[in-house]
C-alpha positions, 0 to 999 in steps of 0.5 A: 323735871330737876333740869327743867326747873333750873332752865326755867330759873336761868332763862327767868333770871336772863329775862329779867336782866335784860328787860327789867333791871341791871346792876351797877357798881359805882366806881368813882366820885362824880355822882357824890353825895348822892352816889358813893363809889363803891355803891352798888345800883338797881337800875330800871331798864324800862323806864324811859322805854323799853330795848330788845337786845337784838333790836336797835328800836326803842318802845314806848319811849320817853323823855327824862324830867328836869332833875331824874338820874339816868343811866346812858351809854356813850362810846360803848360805855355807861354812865350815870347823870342827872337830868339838868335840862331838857330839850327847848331850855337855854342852858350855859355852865360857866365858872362852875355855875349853872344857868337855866333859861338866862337865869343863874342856879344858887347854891346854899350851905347845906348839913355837913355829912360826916361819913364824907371828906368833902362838903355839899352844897344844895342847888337850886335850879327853879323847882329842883334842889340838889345836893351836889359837890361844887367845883374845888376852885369855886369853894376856894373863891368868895367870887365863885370864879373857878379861874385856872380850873381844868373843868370844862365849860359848856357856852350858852345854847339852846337844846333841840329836840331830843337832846338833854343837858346831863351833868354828874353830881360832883361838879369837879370831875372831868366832863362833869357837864355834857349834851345827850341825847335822850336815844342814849338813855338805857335805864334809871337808877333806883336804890343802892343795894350795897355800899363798901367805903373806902378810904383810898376813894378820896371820898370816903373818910371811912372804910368798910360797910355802909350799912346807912346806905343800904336800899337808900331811894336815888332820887 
């Protein structure tokens, strides 16, 4: 009976990772301020469809809004972004601005978050508003030109079906802007369960638990 019940428990547990919900830890910057490095993510696996491991089909699949964070896999790796743009928009990421249907995003002065190095700023794309880190280069510039910055550029084009514009919310890392498709799509992030800082992280400007950000809602 004993060894029945701790079968049942392991075989639950196994069901639940692979259907329901995965974890992930967030090692870098590029989803800052809206994810830290060193936070610890619940990510929905069937939100946008669900995948049988054994099985290359997806069920009942659907596609990401403009704006919702989504976990996708790219070169056998995983990765998590935000939703810029979806399929029929026209969209360009150019001087560290981004464009959506020929019209430009802002970006406004937001409130300064201590725990963090580095300032936000919010933009502003049509209904969506997001916290984001603009490009170093950009901050530095009354212009916004980002001239002489390695950050790649993504030239004006229209999306096709199935492709989506995803971007990490610290704009000055590497690959911050790229095209997806919404077949990549293996979950979306929910909460952060656990957060350590750290100051090596060039982030963090403290170190230790963050007890704040503890089942922090992502959105």
């Amino acid at each position: 009976m004993k060894y029945t019940i701790v079968a049942i428990a392991i075989a639950g547990a196994l069901f639940f990772r692979a259907f329901l919900i995965s974890v992930y830890k967030v090692t870098t910057q590029s989803m800052a301020p809206v994810m830290l490095s060193g936070d610890f993510v619940l990510s929905s696996q069937y939100s946008y469809g669900l995948r049988v491991p054994w099985d290359s089909d997806v069920y009942f699949q659907s596609a990401p809004k403009r704006g919702e964070l989504v976990v996708f896999s790219k070169n056998y790796k995983t990765y998590i972004k935000r939703v810029v743009a979806v399929e029929r928009d026209e969209v360009a990421y150019q001087q560290g601005i981004l464009h959506l249907n020929a019209q430009p995003c802002s970006y406004e002065t937001i409130a300064t978050q201590p725990e963090l190095l580095r300032q936000p700023v919010l933009e502003v794309c049509g209904e969506r508003q997001t916290p984001v880190m603009p490009v170093l280069a950009q901050e530095a510039s009354k212009e916004g030109s980002v001239e002489g910055s390695a950050v790649e550029e993504v030239a004006k084009t229209k999306l096709n079906s199935g492709q989506i514009l995803v971007a990490s919310d610290n704009r000055d890392t590497e690959g911050a802007v790229e095209i997806v498709y919404v077949d990549q799509i293996i979950g979306k992030p929910l909460f952060v369960w656990m957060s350590f800082a750290s100051t090596q992280d060039s982030i963090s400007a403290t170190s230790g638990i963050r007890w704040n950000r503890i089942l922090t809602k992502l959105q």
